[in-house]
GULUM-961004 format. One record per residue (C-alpha): x, y, z; residue number from 1. Coordinates in Angstrom, 1 decimal, padded with zeros to 4 digits, always signed. Layout:
! GULUM-961004
+--------+--------+--------+------+
:     xx :     yy :     zz : bapa :
+--------+--------+--------+------+
:      X :      Y :      Z :  NUM :
...
+--------+--------+--------+------+
This chain:
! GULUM-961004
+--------+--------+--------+------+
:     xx :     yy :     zz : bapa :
+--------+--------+--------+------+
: +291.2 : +066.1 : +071.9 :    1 :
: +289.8 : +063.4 : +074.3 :    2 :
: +286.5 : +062.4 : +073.1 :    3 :
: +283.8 : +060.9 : +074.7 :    4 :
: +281.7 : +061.4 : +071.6 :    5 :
: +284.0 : +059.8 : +068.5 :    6 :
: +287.0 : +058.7 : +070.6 :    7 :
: +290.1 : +058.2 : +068.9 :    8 :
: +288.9 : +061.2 : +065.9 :    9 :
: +290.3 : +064.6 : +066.1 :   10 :
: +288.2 : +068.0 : +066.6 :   11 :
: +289.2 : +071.1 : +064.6 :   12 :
: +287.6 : +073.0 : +066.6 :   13 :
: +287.5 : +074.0 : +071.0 :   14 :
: +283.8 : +073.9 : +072.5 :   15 :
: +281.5 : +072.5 : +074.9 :   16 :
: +277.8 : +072.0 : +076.2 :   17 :
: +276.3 : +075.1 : +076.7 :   18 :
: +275.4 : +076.0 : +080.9 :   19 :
: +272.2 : +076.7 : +081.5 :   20 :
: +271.0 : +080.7 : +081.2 :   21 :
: +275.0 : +081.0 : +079.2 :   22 :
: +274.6 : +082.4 : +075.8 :   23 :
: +277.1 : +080.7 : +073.1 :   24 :
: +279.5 : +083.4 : +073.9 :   25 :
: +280.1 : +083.3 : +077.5 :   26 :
: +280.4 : +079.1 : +076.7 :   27 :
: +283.1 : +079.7 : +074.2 :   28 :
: +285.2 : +082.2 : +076.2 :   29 :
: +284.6 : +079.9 : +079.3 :   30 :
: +286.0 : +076.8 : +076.7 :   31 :
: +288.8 : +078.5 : +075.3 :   32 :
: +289.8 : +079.1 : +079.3 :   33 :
: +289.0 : +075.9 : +080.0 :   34 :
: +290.7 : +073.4 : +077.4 :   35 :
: +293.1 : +075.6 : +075.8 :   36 :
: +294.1 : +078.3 : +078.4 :   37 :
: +293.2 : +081.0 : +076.2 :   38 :
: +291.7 : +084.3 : +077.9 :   39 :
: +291.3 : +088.1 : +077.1 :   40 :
: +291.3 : +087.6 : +073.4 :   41 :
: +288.5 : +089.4 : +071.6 :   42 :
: +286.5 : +086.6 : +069.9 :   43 :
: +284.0 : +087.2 : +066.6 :   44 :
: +280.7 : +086.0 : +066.0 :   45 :
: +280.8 : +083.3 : +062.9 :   46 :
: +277.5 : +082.0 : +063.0 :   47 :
: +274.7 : +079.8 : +064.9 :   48 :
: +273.9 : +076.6 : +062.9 :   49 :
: +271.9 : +073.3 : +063.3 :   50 :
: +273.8 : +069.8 : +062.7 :   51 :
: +271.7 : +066.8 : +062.3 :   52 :
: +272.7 : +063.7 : +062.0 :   53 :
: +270.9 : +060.4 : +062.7 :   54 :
: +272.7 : +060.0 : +065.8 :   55 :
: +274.2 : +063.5 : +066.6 :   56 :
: +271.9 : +066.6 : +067.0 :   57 :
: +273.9 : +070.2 : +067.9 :   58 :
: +273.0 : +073.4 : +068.1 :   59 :
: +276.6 : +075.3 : +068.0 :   60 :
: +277.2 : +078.8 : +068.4 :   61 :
: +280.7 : +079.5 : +066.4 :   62 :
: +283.5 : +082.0 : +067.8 :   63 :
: +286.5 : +082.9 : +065.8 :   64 :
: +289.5 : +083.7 : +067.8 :   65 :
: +293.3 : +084.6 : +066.9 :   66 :
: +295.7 : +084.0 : +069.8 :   67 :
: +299.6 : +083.9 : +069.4 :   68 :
: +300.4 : +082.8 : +073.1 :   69 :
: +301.1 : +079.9 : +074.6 :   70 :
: +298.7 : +076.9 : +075.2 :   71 :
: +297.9 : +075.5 : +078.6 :   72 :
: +295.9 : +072.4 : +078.0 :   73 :
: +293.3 : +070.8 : +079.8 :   74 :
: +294.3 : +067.1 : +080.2 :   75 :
: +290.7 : +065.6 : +080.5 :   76 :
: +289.6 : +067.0 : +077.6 :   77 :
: +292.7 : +068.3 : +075.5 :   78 :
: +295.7 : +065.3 : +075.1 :   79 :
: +297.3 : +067.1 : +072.2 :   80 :
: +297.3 : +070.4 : +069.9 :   81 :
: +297.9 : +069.6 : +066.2 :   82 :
: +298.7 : +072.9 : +064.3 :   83 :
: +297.3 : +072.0 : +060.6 :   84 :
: +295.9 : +074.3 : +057.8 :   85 :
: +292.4 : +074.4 : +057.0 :   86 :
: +293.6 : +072.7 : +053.5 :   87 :
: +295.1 : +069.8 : +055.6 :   88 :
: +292.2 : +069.7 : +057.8 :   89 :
: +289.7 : +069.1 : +055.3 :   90 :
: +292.3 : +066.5 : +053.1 :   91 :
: +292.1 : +064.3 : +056.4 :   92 :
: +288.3 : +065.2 : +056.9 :   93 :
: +287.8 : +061.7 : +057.7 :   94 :
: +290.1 : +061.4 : +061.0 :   95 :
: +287.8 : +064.3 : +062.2 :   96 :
: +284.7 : +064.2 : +064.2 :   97 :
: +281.7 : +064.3 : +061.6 :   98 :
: +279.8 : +067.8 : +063.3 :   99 :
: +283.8 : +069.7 : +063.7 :  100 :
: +284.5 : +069.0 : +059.7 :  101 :
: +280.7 : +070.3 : +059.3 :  102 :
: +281.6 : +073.2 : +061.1 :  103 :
: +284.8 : +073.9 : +060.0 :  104 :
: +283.4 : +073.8 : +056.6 :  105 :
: +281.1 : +076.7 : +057.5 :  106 :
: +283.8 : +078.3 : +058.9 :  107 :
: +285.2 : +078.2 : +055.9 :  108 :
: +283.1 : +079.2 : +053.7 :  109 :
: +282.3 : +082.6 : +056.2 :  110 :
: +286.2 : +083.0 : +055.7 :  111 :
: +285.5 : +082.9 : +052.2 :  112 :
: +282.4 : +085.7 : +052.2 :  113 :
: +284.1 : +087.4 : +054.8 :  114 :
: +287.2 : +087.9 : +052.5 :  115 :
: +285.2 : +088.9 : +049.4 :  116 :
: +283.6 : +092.3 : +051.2 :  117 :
+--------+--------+--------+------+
């Protein structure tokens, strides 16, 4: 992805700034549309979370989606799509953007709760 925030570091994970009086669901189906083309998929609530870093404060609201289709990609924000595993994700953690490896590692470990039930 194009970064203004981190350039040149990747982002697991699709999102944006949240509109005013849009809930974090409404922004994530409008950012899925937006960046990655994606629309009409059913997406699933992950969780809300704080990240806090001396420089970087976000509030996120995370969305799971599963889509099989084809990718149209925004080219101001989106340059490239790299498919990679979690595994491989988090091995090359540090060529990510510090807050997407925080959330992908509570993505993570809801995948991991959420496959124990």
């Amino acid at each position: 992805m194009i970064k203004d925030y981190c350039p040149g570091f990747l982002d697991p994970m699709a999102g944006g700034v949240v509109q005013a009086g849009e809930s974090y669901e409404d922004n994530a189906i409008r950012e899925a549309e937006e960046e990655m083309g994606v629309s009409g998929v059913p997406l699933t609530y992950v969780t809300t979370f704080l990240y806090n870093e001396s420089y970087t404060v976000v509030w996120g609201g995370m969305f799971e989606c599963v889509y099989d289709g084809q990718l149209k990609l925004q080219p101001e924000e989106v340059s490239e799509v790299l498919i990679m595993s979690a595994a491989d994700i988090m091995a090359r953690a540090n060529e990510f953007t510090p807050d997407g490896i925080f959330a992908m590692r509570l993505y993570l470990d809801w995948k991991a709760h959420d496959a124990s039930k």
